[in-house]
C-alpha positions as CSV (number, residue, x, y, z in Angstrom):
1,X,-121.1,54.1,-107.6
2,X,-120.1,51.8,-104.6
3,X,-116.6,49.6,-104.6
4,X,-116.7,46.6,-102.4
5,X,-113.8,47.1,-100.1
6,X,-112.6,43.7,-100.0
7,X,-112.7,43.0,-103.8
8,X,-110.2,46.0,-104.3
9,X,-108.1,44.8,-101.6
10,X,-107.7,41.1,-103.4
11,X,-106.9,43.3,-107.0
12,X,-104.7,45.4,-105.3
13,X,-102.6,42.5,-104.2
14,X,-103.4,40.9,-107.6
15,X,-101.9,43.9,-109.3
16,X,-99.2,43.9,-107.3
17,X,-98.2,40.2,-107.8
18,X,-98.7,41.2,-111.9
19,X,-95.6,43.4,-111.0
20,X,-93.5,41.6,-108.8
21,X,-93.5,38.5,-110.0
22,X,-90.2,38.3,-111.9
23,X,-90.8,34.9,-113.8
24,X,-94.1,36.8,-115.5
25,X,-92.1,36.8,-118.5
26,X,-95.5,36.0,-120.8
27,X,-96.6,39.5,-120.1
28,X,-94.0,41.6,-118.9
29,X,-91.0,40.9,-121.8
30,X,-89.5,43.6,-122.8
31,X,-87.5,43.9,-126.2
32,X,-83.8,42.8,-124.5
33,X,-85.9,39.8,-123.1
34,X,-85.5,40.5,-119.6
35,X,-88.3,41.6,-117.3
36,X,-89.6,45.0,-117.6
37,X,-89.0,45.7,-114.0
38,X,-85.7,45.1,-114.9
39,X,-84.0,48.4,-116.3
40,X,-84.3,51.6,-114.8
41,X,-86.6,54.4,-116.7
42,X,-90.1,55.6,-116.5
43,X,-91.8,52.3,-117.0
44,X,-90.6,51.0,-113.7
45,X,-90.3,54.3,-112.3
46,X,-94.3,55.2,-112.8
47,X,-94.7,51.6,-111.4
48,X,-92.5,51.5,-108.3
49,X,-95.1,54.7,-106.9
50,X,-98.0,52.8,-107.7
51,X,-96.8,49.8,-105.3
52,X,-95.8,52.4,-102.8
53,X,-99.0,54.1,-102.9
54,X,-100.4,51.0,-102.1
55,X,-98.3,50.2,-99.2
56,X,-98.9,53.1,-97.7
57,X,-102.9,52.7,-97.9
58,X,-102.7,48.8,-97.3
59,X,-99.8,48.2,-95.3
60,X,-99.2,45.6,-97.9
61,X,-95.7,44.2,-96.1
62,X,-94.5,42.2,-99.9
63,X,-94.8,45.8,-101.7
64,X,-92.5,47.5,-99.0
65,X,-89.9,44.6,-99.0
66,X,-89.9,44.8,-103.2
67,X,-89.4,48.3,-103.3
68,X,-86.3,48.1,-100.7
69,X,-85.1,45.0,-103.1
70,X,-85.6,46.4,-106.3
71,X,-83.7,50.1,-105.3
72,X,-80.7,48.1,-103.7
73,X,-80.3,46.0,-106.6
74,X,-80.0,48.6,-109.4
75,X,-77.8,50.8,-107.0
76,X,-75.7,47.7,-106.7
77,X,-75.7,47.2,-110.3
78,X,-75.3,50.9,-111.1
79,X,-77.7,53.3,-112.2
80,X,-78.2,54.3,-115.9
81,X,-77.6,57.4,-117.9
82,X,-79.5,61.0,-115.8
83,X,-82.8,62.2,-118.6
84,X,-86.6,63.3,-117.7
85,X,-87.6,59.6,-118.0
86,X,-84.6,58.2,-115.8
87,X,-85.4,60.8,-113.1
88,X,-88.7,59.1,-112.6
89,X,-87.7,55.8,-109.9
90,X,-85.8,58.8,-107.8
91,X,-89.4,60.0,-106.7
92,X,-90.3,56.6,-104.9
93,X,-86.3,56.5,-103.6
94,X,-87.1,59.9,-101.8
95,X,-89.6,58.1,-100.0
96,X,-87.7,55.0,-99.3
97,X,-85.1,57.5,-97.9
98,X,-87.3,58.6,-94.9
99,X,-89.1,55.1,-94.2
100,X,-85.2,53.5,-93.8
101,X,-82.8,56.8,-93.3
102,X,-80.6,54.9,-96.0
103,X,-78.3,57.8,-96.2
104,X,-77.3,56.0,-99.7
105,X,-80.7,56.7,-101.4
106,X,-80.3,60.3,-99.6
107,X,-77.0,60.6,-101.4
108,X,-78.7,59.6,-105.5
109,X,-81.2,61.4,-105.4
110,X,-79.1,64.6,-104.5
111,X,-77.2,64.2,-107.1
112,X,-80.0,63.5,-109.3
113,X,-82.0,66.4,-108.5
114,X,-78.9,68.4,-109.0
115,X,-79.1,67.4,-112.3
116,X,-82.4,67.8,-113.0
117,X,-82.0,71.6,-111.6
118,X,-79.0,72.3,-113.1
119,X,-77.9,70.4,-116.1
120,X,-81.1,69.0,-117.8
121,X,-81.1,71.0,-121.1
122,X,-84.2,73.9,-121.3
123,X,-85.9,75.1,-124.3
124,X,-87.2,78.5,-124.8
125,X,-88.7,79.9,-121.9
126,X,-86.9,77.5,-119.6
127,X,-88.7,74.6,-120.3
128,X,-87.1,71.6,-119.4
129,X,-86.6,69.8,-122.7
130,X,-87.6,65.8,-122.9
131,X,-84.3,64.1,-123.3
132,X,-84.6,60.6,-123.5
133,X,-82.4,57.5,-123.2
134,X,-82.4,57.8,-127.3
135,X,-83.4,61.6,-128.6
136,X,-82.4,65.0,-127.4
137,X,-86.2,66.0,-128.3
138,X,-84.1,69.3,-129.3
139,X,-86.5,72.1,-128.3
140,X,-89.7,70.2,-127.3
141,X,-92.0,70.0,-124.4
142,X,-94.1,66.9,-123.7
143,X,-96.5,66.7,-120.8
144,X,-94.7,63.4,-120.2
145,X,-92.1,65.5,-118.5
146,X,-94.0,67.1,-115.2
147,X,-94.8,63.5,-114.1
148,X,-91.7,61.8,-114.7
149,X,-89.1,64.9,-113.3
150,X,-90.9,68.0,-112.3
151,X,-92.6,65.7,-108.7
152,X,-89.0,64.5,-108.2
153,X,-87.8,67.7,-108.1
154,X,-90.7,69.4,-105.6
155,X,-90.2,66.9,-103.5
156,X,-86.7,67.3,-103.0
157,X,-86.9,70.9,-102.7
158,X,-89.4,70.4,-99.6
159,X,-86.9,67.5,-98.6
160,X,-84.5,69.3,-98.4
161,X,-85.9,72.7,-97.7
162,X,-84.6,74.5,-101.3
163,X,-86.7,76.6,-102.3
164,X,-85.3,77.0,-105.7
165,X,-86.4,73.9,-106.2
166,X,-90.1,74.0,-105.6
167,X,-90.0,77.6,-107.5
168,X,-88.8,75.6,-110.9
169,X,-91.0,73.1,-110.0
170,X,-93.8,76.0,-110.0
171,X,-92.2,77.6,-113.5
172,X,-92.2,73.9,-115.4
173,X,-96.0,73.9,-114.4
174,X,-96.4,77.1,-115.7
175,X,-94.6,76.8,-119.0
176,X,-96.2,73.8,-119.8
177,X,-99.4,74.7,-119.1
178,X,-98.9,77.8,-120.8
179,X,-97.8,75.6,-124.2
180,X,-99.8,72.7,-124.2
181,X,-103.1,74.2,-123.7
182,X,-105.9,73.8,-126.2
183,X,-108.2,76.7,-125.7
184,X,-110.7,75.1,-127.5
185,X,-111.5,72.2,-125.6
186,X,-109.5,72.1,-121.9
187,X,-107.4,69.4,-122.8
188,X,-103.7,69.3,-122.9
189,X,-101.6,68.4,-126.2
190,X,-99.2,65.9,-126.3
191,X,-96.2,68.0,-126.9
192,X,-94.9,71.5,-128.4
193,X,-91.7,72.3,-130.4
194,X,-90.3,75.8,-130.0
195,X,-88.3,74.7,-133.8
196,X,-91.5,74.3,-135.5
197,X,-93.5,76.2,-133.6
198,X,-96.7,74.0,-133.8
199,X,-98.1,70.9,-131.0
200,X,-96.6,68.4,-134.1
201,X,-100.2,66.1,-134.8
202,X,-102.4,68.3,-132.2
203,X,-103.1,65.1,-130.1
204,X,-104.9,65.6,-127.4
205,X,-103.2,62.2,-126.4
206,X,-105.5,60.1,-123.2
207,X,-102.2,59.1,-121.1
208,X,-100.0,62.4,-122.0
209,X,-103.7,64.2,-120.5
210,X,-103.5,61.9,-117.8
211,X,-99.9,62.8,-116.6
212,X,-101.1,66.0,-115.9
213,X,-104.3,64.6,-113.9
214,X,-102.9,62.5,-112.0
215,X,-99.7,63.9,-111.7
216,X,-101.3,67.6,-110.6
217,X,-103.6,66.0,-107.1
218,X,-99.6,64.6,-105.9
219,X,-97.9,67.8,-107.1
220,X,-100.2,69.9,-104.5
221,X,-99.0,67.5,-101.6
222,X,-95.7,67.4,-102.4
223,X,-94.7,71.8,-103.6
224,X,-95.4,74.7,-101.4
225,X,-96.5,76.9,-104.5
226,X,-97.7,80.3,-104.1
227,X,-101.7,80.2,-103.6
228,X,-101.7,82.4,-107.0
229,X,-99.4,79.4,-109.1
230,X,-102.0,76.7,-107.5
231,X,-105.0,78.4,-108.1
232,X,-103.7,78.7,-112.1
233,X,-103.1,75.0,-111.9
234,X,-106.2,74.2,-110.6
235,X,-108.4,76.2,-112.8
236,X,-106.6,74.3,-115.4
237,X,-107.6,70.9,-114.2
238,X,-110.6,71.9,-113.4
239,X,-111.0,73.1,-117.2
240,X,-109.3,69.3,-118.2
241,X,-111.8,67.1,-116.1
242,X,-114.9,69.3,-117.4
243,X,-113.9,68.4,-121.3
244,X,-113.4,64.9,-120.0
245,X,-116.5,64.3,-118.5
246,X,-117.9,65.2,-122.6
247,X,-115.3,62.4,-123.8
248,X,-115.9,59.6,-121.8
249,X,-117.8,56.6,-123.2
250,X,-120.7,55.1,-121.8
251,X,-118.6,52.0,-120.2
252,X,-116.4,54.6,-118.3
253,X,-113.5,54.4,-120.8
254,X,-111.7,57.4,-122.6
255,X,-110.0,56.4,-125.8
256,X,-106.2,57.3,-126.5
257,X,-107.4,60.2,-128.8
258,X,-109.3,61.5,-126.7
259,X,-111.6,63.3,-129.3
260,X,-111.1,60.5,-131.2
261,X,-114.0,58.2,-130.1
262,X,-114.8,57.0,-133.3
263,X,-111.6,56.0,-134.8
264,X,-109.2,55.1,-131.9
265,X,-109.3,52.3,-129.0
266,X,-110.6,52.6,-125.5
267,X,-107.1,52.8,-123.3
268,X,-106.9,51.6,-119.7
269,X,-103.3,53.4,-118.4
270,X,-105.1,56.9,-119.1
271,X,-108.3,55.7,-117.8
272,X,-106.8,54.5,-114.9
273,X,-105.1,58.0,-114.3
274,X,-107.5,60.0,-115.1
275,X,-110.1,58.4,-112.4
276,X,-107.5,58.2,-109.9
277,X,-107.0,62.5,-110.8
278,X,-110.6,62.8,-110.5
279,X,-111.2,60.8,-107.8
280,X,-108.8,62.6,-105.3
281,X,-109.0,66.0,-107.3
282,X,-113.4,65.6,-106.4
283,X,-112.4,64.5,-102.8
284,X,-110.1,67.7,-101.8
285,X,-112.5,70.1,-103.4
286,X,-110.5,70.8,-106.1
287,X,-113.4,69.9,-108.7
288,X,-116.7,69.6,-107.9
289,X,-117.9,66.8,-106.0
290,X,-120.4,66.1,-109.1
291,X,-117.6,64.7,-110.8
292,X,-116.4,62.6,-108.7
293,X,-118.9,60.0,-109.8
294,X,-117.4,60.3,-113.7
295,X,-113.9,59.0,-112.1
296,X,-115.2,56.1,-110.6
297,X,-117.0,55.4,-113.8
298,X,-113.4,55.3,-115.0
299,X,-112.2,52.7,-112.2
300,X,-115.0,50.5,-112.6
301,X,-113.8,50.5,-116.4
302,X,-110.6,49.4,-115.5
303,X,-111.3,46.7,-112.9
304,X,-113.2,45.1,-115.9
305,X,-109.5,44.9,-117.8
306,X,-108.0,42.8,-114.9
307,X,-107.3,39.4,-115.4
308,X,-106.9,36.0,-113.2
309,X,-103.7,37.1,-112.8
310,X,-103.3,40.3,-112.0
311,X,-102.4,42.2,-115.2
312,X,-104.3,44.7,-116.7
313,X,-104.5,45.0,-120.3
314,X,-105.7,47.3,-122.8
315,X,-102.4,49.7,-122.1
316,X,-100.9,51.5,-124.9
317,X,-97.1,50.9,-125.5
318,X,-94.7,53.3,-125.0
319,X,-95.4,56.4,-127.5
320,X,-93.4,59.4,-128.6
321,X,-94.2,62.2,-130.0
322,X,-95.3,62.1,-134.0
323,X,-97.3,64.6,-136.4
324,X,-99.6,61.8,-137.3
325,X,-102.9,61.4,-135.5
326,X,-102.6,57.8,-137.2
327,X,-99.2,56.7,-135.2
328,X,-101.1,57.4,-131.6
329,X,-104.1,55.4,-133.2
330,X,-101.6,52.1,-134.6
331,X,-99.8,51.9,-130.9
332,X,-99.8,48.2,-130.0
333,X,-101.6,47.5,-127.0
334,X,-100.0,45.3,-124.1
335,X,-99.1,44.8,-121.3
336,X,-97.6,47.5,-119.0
337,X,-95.4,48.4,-115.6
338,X,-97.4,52.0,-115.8
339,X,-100.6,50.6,-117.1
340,X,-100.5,48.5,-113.2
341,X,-99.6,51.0,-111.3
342,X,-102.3,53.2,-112.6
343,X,-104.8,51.2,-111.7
344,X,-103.2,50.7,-108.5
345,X,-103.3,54.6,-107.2
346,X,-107.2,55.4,-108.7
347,X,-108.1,51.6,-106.5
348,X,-105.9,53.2,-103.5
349,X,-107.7,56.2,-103.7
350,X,-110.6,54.6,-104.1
351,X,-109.4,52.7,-101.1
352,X,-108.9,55.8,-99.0
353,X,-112.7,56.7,-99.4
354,X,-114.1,53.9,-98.5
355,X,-112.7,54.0,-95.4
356,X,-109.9,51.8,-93.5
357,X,-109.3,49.3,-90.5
358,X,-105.8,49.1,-91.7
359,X,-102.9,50.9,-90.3
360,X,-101.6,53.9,-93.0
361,X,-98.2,54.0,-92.9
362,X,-96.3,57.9,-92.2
């Protein structure tokens, strides 16, 4: 399957605009009625690497000049409350840091990977526990967790050369992978909880799968792991994407459950992430190059959820982690930061393969 280069340069700025656009209030409300780009947490944070992504492939000048906006801002305003979810902006900041040698955004995200090292509460084994803005998550692991602070905190240890860093980074891998496997199929559950001992609903949630898809391809470029650590993580997604290619639908979608076909919805943020895993995951040779065709089956899906205006819909809300199959199936769908930035990296990548007269940034 061919993309038209030009057609995913106008979504790309479409998307973008979806984002940026602070008046877009129709689809991007969230419940204190301001903006969703607004506050500081994962939503934004997932979304502010998507536009940088896309700077960097496009040289798209309005994404660069938001991100520099958007980080001064909140800094100026002051920055929330340190959990796994409010770690997740710092990643994009670390790059700000060596575009602009801001020594400010040098300075938070220090202190924040600091935190994340050292004072971010662990379950059994070490695992770092998913403390949110509004739970302790006492003793649980979600997969949510390696994309939102586990990147953050390889790429500071390469940053700033700590290797004690990029060796948790390695062990939080590990330990999840080690705890969220299903044998049975390759795919990843949502979460486990070293209270109950048990994965809660055994949902093999789609965008909790896709963390770990997308999240693994930028993990490699950003941690000097042991060969040993990144073959494990590699077999691993190579397992994941083989299970995925039985559980995608005919149109290219995969459903929120993913074994679910039947009885839950087609869902475009884990769509999105997944094709943008496989994509680059086919293209380095971690996977083989067969499936690369399966993740842009899995673009082409999402394009068809982009509307006049730049959003793309079908994106689950928000979603913890429940011991009902039926609470991942009744999530509303909307309109999300994540769910555009998403579709933004698999069209980047996408991007990147078709080849570019444009100047990459470095």
């Amino acid at each position: 399957m061919k993309f038209d280069r030009n057609q995913l340069l106008t979504l790309s700025r479409k998307i973008l605009d979806g984002i940026m656009d602070e008046n877009n209030h129709e689809s991007f409300t969230s419940r204190d009625g301001h903006h969703y780009m607004y506050n500081w947490d994962w939503f934004q944070g997932v979304a502010l690497f998507g536009i940088y992504r896309c700077w960097r492939e496009t040289g798209e000048q309005a994404a660069f000049d938001y991100l520099i906006k958007w980080f001064d801002e909140h800094i100026e305003r002051g920055l929330p409350g340190k959990n796994v979810n409010s770690m997740s902006p710092c990643l994009t900041l670390s790059f700000l840091w060596e575009h602009t040698g801001n020594e400010k955004y040098l300075e938070i995200c220090r202190e924040w990977a600091e935190y994340a090292m050292y004072k971010l509460p662990r379950t059994t084994e070490g695992g770092i526990q998913h403390v949110t803005i509004d739970s302790d998550n006492y003793q649980q692991l979600w997969d949510d967790t390696l994309y939102m602070t586990v990147l953050f905190l390889s790429r500071m240890g390469r940053l700033l050369k700590k290797d004690e860093y990029l060796q948790e980074s390695a062990k939080q891998f590990l330990v999840h992978v080690k705890y969220l496997s299903d044998l049975k199929t390759g795919l990843f559950f949502h979460g486990w909880s070293f209270e109950s001992n048990d994965h809660f609903a055994g949902a093999l949630w789609g965008r909790g799968n896709a963390w770990y898809t997308a999240g693994l391809v930028d993990y490699l470029d950003l941690a000097e792991i042991p060969a040993c650590v990144r073959d494990f993580l590699v077999s691993a997604l190579d397992r994941q994407t083989e299970a995925l290619e039985r559980y995608q639908d005919a149109d290219g979608f995969w459903h929120t459950l993913i074994d679910h076909m039947e009885d839950s919805y087609a869902e475009s943020s884990a769509t999105a992430g997944f094709a943008y895993g496989i994509m680059k995951a086919a293209r380095l040779g971690y996977i083989p190059a067969s499936r690369m065709e399966m993740g842009r089956r899995g673009l082409a899906a999402v394009l068809s959820q982009i509307d006049e205006k730049g959003i793309v819909h079908g994106v689950s809300a928000g979603t913890c982690l429940r011991g009902s199959l039926d609470y991942y199936r009744g999530i509303r769908l909307s309109a999300q930061p994540y769910g555009q930035s998403m579709a933004l990296l698999a069209i980047t990548e996408a991007l990147s393969q078709e080849g570019s007269d444009t100047v990459k940034k470095e």
